[in-house]
C-alpha positions as CSV (number, residue, x, y, z in Angstrom):
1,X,-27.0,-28.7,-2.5
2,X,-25.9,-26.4,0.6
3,X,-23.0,-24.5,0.1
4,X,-19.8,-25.8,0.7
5,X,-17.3,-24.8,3.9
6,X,-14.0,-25.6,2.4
7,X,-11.8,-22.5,4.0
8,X,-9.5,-23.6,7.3
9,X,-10.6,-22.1,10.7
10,X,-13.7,-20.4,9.4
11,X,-17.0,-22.7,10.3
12,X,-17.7,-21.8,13.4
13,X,-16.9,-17.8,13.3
14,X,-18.9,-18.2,10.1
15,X,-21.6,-19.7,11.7
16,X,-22.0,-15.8,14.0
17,X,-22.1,-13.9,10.5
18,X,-25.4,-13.2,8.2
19,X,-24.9,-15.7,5.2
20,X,-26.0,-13.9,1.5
21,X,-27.0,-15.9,-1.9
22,X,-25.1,-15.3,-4.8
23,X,-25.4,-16.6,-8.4
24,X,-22.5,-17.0,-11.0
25,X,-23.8,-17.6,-14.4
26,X,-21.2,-18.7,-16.5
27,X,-21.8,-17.4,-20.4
28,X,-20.6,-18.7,-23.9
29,X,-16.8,-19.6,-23.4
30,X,-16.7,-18.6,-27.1
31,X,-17.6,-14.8,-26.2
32,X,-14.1,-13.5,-24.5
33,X,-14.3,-10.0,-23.2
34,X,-11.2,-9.0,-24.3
35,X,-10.4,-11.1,-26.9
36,X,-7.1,-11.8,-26.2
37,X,-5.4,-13.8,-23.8
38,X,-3.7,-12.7,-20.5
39,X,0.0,-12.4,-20.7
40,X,2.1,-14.9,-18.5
41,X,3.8,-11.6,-17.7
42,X,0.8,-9.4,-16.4
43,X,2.2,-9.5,-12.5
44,X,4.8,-8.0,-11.7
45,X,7.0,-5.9,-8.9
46,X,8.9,-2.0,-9.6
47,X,12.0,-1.2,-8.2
48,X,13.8,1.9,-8.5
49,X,17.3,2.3,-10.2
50,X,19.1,2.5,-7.2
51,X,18.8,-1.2,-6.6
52,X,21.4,-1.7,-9.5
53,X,24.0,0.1,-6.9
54,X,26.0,-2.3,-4.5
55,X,25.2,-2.2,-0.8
56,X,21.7,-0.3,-1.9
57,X,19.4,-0.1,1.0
58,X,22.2,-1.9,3.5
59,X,21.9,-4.9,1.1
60,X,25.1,-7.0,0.8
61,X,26.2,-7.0,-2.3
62,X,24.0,-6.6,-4.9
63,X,20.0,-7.2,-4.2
64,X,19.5,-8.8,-7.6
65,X,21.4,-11.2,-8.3
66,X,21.2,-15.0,-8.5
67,X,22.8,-15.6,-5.3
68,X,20.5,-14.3,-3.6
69,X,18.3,-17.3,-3.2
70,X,16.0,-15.9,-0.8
71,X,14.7,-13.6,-2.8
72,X,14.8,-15.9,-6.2
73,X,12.7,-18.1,-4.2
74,X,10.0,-15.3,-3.2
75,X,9.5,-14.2,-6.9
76,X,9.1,-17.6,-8.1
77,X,6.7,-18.5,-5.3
78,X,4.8,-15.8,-5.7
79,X,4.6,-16.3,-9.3
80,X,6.3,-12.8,-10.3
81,X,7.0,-12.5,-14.0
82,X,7.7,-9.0,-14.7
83,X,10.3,-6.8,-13.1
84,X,10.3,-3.3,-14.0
85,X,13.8,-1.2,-13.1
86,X,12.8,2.0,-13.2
87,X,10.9,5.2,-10.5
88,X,12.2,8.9,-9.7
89,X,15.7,7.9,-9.3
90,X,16.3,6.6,-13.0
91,X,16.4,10.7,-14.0
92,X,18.4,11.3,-10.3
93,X,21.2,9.1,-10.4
94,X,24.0,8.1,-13.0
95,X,23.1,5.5,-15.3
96,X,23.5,1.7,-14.3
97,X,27.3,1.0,-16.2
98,X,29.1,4.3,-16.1
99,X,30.3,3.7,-12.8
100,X,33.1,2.1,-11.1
101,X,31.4,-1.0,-11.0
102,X,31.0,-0.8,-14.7
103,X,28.2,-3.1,-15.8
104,X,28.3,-5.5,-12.8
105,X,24.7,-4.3,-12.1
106,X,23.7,-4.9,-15.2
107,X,25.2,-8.4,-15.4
108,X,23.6,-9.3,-12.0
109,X,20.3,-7.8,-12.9
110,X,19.8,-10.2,-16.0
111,X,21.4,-13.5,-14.4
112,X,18.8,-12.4,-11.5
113,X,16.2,-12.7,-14.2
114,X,16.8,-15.8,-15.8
115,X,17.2,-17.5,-12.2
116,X,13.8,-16.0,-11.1
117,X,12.0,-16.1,-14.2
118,X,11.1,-12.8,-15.4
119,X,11.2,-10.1,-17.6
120,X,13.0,-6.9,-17.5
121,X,11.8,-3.4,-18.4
122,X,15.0,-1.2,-17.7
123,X,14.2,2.3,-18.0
124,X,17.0,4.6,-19.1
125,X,17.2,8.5,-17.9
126,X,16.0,10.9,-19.8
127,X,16.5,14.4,-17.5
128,X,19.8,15.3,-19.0
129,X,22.8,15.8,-15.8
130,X,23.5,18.9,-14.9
131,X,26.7,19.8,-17.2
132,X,26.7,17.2,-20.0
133,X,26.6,18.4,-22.9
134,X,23.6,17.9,-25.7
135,X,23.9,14.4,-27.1
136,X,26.0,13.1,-23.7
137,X,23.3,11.6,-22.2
138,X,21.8,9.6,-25.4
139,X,25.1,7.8,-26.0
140,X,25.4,6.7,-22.7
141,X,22.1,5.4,-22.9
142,X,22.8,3.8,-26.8
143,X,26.2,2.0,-24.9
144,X,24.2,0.5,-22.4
145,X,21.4,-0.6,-24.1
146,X,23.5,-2.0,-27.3
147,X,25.3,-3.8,-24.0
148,X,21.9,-5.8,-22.7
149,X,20.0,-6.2,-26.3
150,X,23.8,-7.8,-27.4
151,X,23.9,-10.5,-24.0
152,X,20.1,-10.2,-22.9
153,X,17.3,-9.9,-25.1
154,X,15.8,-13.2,-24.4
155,X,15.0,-11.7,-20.7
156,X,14.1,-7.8,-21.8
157,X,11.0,-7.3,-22.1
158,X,11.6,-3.4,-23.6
159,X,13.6,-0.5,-22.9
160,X,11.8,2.9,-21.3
161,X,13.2,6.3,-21.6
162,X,12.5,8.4,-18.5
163,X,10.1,8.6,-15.8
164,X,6.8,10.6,-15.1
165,X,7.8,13.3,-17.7
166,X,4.5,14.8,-17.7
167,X,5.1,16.3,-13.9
168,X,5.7,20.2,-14.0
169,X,8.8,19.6,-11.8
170,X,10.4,17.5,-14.9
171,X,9.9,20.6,-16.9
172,X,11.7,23.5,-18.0
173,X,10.0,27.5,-17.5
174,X,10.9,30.6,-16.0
175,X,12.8,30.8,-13.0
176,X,13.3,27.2,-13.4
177,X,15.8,25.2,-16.2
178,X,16.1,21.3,-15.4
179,X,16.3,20.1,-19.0
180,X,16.3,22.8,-21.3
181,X,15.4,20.0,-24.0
182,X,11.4,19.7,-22.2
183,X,9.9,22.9,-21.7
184,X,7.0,24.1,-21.1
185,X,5.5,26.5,-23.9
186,X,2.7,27.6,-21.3
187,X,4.3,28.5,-18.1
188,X,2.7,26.7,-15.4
189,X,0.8,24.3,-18.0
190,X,2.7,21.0,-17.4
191,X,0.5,19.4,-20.5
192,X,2.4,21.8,-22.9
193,X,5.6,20.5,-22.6
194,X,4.5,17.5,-24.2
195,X,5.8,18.4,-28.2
196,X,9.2,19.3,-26.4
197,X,9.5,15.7,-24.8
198,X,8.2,13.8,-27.7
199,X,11.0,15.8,-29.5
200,X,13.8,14.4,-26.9
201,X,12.4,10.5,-26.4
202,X,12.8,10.3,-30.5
203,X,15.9,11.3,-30.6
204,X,17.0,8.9,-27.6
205,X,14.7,6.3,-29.3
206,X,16.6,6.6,-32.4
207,X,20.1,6.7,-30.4
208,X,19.0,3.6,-28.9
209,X,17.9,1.6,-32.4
210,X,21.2,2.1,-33.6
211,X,22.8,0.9,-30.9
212,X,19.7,-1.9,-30.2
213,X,18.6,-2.7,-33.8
214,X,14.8,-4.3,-32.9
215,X,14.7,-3.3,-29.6
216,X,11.0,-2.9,-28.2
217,X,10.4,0.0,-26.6
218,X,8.2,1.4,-24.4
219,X,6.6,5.0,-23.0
220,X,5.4,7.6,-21.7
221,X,5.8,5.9,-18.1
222,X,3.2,8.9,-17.4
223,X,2.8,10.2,-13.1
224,X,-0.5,12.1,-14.1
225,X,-3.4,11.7,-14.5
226,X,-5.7,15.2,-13.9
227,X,-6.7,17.3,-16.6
228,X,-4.1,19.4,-15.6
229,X,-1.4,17.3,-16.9
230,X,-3.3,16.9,-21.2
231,X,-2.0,18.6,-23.7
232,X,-2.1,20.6,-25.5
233,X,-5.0,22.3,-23.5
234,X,-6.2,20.9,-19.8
235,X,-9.3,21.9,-21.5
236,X,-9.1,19.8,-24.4
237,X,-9.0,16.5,-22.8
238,X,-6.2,14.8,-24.1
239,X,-3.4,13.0,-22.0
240,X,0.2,12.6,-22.8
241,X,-0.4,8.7,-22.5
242,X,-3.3,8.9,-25.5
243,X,-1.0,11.7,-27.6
244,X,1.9,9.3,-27.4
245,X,0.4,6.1,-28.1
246,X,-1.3,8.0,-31.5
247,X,2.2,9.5,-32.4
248,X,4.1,6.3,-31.9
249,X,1.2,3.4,-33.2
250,X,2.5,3.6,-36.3
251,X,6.8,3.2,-35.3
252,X,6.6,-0.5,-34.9
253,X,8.3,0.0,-31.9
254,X,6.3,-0.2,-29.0
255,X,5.8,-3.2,-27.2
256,X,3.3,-1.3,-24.7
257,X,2.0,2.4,-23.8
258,X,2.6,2.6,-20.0
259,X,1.1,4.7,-17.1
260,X,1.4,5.0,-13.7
261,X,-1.4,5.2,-11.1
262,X,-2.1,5.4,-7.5
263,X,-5.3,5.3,-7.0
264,X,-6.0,6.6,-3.2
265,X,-3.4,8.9,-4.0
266,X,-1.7,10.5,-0.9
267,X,-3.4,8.8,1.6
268,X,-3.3,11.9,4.1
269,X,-4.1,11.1,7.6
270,X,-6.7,8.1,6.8
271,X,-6.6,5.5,9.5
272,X,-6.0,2.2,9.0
273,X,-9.9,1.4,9.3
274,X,-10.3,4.4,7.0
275,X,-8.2,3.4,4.0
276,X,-9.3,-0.6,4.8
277,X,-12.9,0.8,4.0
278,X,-11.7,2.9,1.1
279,X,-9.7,0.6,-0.4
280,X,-12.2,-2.3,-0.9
281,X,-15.3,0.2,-1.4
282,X,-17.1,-0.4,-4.8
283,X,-16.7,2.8,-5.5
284,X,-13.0,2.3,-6.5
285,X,-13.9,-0.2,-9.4
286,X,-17.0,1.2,-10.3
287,X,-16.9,4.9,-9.8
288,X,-16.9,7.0,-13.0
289,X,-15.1,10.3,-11.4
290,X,-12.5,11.4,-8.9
291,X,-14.1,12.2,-5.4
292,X,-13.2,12.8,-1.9
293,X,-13.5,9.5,0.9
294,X,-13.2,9.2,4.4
295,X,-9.7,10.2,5.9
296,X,-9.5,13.3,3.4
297,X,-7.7,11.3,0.7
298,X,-9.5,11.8,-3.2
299,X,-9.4,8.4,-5.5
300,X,-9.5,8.0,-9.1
301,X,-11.9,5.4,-9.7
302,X,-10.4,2.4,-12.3
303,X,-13.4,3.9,-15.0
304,X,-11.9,6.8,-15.3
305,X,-8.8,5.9,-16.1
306,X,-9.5,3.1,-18.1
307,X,-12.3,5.9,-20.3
308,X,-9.7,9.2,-20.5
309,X,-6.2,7.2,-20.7
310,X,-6.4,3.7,-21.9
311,X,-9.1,2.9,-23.8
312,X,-8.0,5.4,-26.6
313,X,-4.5,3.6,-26.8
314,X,-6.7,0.1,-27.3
315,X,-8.3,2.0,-29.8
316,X,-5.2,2.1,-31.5
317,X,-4.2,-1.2,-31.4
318,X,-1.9,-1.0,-28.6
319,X,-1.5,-2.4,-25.3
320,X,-1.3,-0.8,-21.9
321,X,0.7,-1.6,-18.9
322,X,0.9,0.4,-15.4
323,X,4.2,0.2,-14.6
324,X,3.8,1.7,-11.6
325,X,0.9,0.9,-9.5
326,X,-0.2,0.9,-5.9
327,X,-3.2,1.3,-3.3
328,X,-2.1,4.7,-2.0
329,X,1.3,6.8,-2.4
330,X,3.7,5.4,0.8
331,X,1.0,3.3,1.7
332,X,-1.1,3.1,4.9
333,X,0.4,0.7,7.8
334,X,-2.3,-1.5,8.8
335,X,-4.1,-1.6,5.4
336,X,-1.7,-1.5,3.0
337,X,0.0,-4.3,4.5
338,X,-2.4,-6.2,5.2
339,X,-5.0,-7.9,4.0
340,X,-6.9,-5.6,2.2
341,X,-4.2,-4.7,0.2
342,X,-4.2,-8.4,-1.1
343,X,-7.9,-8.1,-1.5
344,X,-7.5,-4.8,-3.9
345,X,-4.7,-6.2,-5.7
346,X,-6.3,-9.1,-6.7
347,X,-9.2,-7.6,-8.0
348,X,-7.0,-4.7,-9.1
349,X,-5.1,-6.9,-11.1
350,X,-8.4,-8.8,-12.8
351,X,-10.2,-5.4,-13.8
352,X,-7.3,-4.3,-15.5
353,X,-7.2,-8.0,-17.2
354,X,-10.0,-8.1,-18.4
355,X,-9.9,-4.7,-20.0
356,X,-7.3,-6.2,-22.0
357,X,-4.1,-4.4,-20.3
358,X,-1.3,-6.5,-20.4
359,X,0.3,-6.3,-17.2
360,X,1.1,-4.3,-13.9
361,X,3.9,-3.8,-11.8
362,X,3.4,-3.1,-8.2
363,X,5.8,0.0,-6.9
364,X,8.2,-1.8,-4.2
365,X,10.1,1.2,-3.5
366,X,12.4,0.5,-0.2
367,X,10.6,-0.4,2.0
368,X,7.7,1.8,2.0
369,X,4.0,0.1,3.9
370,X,2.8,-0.6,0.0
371,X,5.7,-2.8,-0.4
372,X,4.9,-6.4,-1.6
373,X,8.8,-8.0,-0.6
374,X,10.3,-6.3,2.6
375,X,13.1,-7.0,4.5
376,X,13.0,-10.1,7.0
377,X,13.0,-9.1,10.9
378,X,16.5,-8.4,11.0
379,X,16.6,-6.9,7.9
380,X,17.8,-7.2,4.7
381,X,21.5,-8.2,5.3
382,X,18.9,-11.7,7.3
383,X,16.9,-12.0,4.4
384,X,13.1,-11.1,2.7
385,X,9.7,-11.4,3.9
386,X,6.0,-10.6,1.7
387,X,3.3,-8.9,2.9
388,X,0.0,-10.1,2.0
389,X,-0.2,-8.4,-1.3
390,X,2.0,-11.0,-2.8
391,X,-0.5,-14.1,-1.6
392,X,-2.7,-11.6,-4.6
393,X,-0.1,-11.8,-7.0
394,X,-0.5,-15.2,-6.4
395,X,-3.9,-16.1,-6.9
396,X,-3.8,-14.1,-9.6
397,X,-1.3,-16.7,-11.5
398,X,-3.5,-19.8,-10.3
399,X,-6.7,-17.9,-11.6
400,X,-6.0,-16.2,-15.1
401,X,-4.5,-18.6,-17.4
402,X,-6.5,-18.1,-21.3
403,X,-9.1,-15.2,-22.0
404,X,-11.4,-13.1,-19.6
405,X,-14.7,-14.5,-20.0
406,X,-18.2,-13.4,-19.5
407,X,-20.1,-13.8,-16.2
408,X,-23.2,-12.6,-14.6
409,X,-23.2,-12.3,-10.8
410,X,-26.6,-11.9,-9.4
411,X,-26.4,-10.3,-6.0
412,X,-29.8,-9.6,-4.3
413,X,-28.6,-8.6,-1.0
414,X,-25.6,-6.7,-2.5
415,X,-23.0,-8.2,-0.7
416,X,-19.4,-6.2,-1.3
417,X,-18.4,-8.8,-3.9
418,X,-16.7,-9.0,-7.3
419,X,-16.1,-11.9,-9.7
420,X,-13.9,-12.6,-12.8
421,X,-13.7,-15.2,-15.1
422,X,-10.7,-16.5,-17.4
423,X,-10.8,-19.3,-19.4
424,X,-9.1,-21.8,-21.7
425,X,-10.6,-25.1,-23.2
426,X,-12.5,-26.8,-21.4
427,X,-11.8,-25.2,-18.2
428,X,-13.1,-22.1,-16.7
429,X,-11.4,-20.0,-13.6
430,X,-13.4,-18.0,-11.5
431,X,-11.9,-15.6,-8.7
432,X,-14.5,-14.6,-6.3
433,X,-13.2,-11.7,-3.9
434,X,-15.9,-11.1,-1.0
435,X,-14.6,-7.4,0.2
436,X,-17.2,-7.2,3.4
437,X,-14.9,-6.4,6.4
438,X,-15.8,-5.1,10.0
439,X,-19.6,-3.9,11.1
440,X,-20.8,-5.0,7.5
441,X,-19.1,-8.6,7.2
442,X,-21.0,-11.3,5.8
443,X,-20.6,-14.7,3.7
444,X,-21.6,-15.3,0.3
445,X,-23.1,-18.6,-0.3
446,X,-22.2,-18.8,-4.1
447,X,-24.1,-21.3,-6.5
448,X,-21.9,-21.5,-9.8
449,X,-24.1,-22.1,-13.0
450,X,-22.6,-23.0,-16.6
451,X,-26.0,-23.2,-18.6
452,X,-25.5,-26.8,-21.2
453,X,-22.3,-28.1,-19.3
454,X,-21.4,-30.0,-16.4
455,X,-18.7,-29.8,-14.4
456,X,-16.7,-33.6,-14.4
457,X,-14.3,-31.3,-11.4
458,X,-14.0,-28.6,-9.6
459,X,-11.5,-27.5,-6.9
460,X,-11.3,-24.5,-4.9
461,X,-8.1,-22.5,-3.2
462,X,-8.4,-19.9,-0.4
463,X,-7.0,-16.4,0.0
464,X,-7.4,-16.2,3.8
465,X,-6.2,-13.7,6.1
466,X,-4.2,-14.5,9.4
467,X,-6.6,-14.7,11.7
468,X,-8.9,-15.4,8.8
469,X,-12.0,-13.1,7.8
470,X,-10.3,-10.2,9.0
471,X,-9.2,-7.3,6.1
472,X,-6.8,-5.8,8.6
473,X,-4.7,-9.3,9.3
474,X,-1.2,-9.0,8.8
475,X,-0.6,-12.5,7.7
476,X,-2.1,-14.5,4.9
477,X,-2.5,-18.0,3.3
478,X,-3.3,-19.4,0.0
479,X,-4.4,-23.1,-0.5
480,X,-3.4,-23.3,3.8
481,X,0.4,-22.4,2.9
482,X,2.6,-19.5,3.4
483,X,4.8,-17.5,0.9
484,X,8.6,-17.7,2.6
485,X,11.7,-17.1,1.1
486,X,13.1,-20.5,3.1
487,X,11.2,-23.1,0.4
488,X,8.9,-23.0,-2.6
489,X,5.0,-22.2,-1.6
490,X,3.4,-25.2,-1.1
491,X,-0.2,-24.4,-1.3
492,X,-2.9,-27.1,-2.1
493,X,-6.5,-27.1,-3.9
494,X,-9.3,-28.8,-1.7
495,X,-12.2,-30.6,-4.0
496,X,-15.5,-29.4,-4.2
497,X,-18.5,-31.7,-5.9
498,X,-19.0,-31.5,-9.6
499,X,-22.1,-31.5,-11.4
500,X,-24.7,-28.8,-12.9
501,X,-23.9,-26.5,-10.2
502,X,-21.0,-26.1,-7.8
503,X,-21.6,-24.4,-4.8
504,X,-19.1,-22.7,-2.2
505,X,-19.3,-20.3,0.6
506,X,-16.9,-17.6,0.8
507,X,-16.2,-15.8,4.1
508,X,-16.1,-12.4,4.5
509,X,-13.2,-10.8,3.5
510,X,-11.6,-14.0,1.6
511,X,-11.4,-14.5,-1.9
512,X,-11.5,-18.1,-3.5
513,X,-9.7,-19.2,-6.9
514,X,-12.5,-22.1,-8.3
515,X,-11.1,-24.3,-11.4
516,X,-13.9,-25.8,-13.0
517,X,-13.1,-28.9,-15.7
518,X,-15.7,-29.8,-18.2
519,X,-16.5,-33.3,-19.4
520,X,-15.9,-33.8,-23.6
521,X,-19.3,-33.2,-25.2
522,X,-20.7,-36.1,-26.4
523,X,-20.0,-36.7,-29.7
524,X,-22.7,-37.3,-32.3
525,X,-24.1,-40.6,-33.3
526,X,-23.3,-41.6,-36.7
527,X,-25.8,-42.8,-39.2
528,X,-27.0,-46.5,-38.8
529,X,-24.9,-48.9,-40.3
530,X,-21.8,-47.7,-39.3
């Protein structure tokens, strides 16, 4: 059966592009990578603390809060479930309720939540104020998290304690006191400062369970991610994300271990064709060490990562989440908002899934070119507007629903491609994300095979760039329909024909969310007689 042109606008700009074969071949449902299933929580947004402030960023009022519908409509269409209150400015600024406002923040924050259907990690400072005294700072922190766990533990998801502590700027040493509490016992080694901080986040953790009794918590909310930043020795391989995870596995109170990462890290003068090429390269997923790319910018390839941070936590029986993630640090403007930023995400966001992570927050710090809700034209006082990255977010919800589940892609051409698979009974998810852009676009013309099963329907749903097939577009699509903050996204599924294979084509530099549903297996005959 010939592939399948289901995307809108594409046929006949398809029909001037080289068209490649791929295979999908679907394995054992029963055989889940990960073994558990994806959270309902894994996508979310991270804000820093100053959003909690009145009039923040020329906003009117306060930005969350339930009357703002416009933006309560742009989490829930774009399927948000985790918000993360946290960045540089939690150990910057007063704490959220000490202020004249008192805890109107607060208040707004959760009825925010419960309007838009999230989750809340709040992160509470750490850095002690210049000229409080020892012990200040952790009652502060114990009022206002007894205050939230008392009216709003149905919507927190945990409570963090600080941000990027591992950084040698957080850090106390000679010629330089911040927090006399976190020092460094090596000058000018950030990694041993890390006995120090455990020291000071127990003895706000305890402050906090007093105050909070059952709280989850969660930490280190790590910045690094070089050698230079393990303990005890850079030489010995161990980072503060791994020590902390081992020290607290046992507390029974951690909901997650958290990291942050930015994977293109300072994105230097790259070009917006540049960091469009870097940012959907393979090497990015695949790629076992940090190296240089075009534009002079260095990633750290998702391996890495996942081999010298995370994995070691999984060992350990805990989850990780990256509560604060993004393409490049600032961003890149015509490439990290655009569409290849919602072609990274999304694959972002299933690597990570299928590792078993349980969740990442995507840094939406105001209103930098990685943001994924930005101000409207006239800006914010005239409402909110996404870039493509949310269309990811997205297509992430539609495709992830029950376990990761094992695939084999065979790609003889090697076209740019990647595929995941989630699954729950008797229905299987596939997200297929064709990252070909420019000079080296092409189409994949993708046969889908589940060996002993037939589908009884399938359906597909486009992510599709405005104009489509083109990684640098600053609009998007899913299922036809745009993400506004005016009405609910109203995308729809298109059918494809069911049967021992399905077949699709996806265009260059789309991605397509395919639900496959399965008829009941015949059941057995009984004996004769009966």
């Amino acid at each position: 059966m010939p592939a399948r042109r289901w995307w809108r606008g594409g046929p006949a700009r398809a029909a001037r592009r080289a068209s490649h074969p791929v295979t999908i071949i679907l394995g054992s449902a029963e055989a889940a990578i990960a073994g558990q299933e994806i959270p309902a929580s894994f996508p979310g947004l991270s804000f820093e603390r100053g959003t909690l402030d009145p009039g923040n960023a020329g906003v009117p009022g306060y930005l969350f809060s339930p009357a703002n519908t416009p933006l309560v409509t742009l989490f829930r269409s774009t399927g948000l479930r985790s918000l993360r209150i946290g960045g540089g400015s939690v150990d910057q600024k007063a704490p959220a309720g000490i202020g004249r406002d008192g805890f109107t923040g607060i208040d707004s924050l959760f009825a925010f939540a419960g309007a838009a259907g999230v989750t809340v990690i709040y992160t509470l400072r750490l850095l002690r104020p210049s000229g409080w005294a020892a012990g200040e700072l952790r009652s502060v922190n114990a009022r206002i998290a007894g205050y939230i766990w008392a009216r709003y533990r149905e919507r927190l998801a945990s409570f963090a304690i600080g941000n990027e502590p591992d950084w040698h700027a957080f850090h106390s040493y000679p010629g330089r006191v911040r927090d006399p509490a976190i020092s460094e016992q090596v000058p000018g080694v950030p990694g041993s400062a890390y006995a120090s901080y455990l020291a000071a986040w127990r003895r706000h953790a305890d402050a906090i369970a007093e105050a909070a009794p059952g709280a989850p918590l969660c930490g280190p909310d790590t910045g690094g991610y070089s050698r230079e930043t393990f303990t005890p020795d850079p030489r010995a391989g161990v980072s503060w994300t791994e020590r902390f995870a081992g020290d607290e596995a046992g507390s029974g109170r951690i909901a997650e271990v958290t990291q942050h990462y930015y994977v293109g890290a300072d994105p230097g003068r790259a070009t917006a064709r540049q960091a469009i090429r870097n940012m959907l390269s393979p090497e990015w997923v695949t790629g076992t060490q940090a190296r240089s790319q075009p534009g002079r910018t260095r990633y750290t390839p998702y391996p890495w990562l996942h081999a010298s941070h995370l994995a070691p936590v999984a060992a350990l029986g805990l989850r990780c989440r990256l509560t604060e993630s993004n393409d490049y640090l600032g961003g890149v403007a015509g490439a990290s908002d655009a569409l290849a930023a919602a072609l990274w995400a999304l694959d972002y966001l299933h690597w990570w899934a299928a590792l078993g992570a349980s969740g990442v927050n995507f840094h939406n710090k105001q209103w930098l070119r990685t943001g994924t809700i930005v101000p409207g034209p006239g800006g914010p006082a005239e409402g909110y507007a996404v870039t493509p990255k949310a269309y990811a977010i997205r297509a992430f919800g539609l495709g992830s629903a029950g376990m990761p589940r094992p695939a084999e892609i065979r790609n003889p051409d090697r076209v740019n491609l990647t595929a995941y698979r989630t699954g729950a009974t008797g229905e299987d998810c596939l997200t297929i994300i064709n990252k070909t852009s420019g000079p080296e676009a092409a189409d994949a013309a993708v046969t889908i095979v589940a060996p002993g099963a037939e589908a009884a329907r399938a359906e597909v749903m486009a992510l599709a760039g405005d104009p489509p097939c083109d990684a640098g577009a600053a609009g998007a699509t899913l299922g036809g329909a745009r993400i506004t903050a005016g009405r609910p996204w109203e995308g729809t599924w298109s059918a494809l024909p069911p049967g021992p294979q399905v077949s699709l084509t996806v265009p260059a530099s789309t991605a397509a969310i395919v639900r496959i549903g399965y008829a009941p297996a015949p059941q057995a005959r009984q004996g004769a007689g009966a």
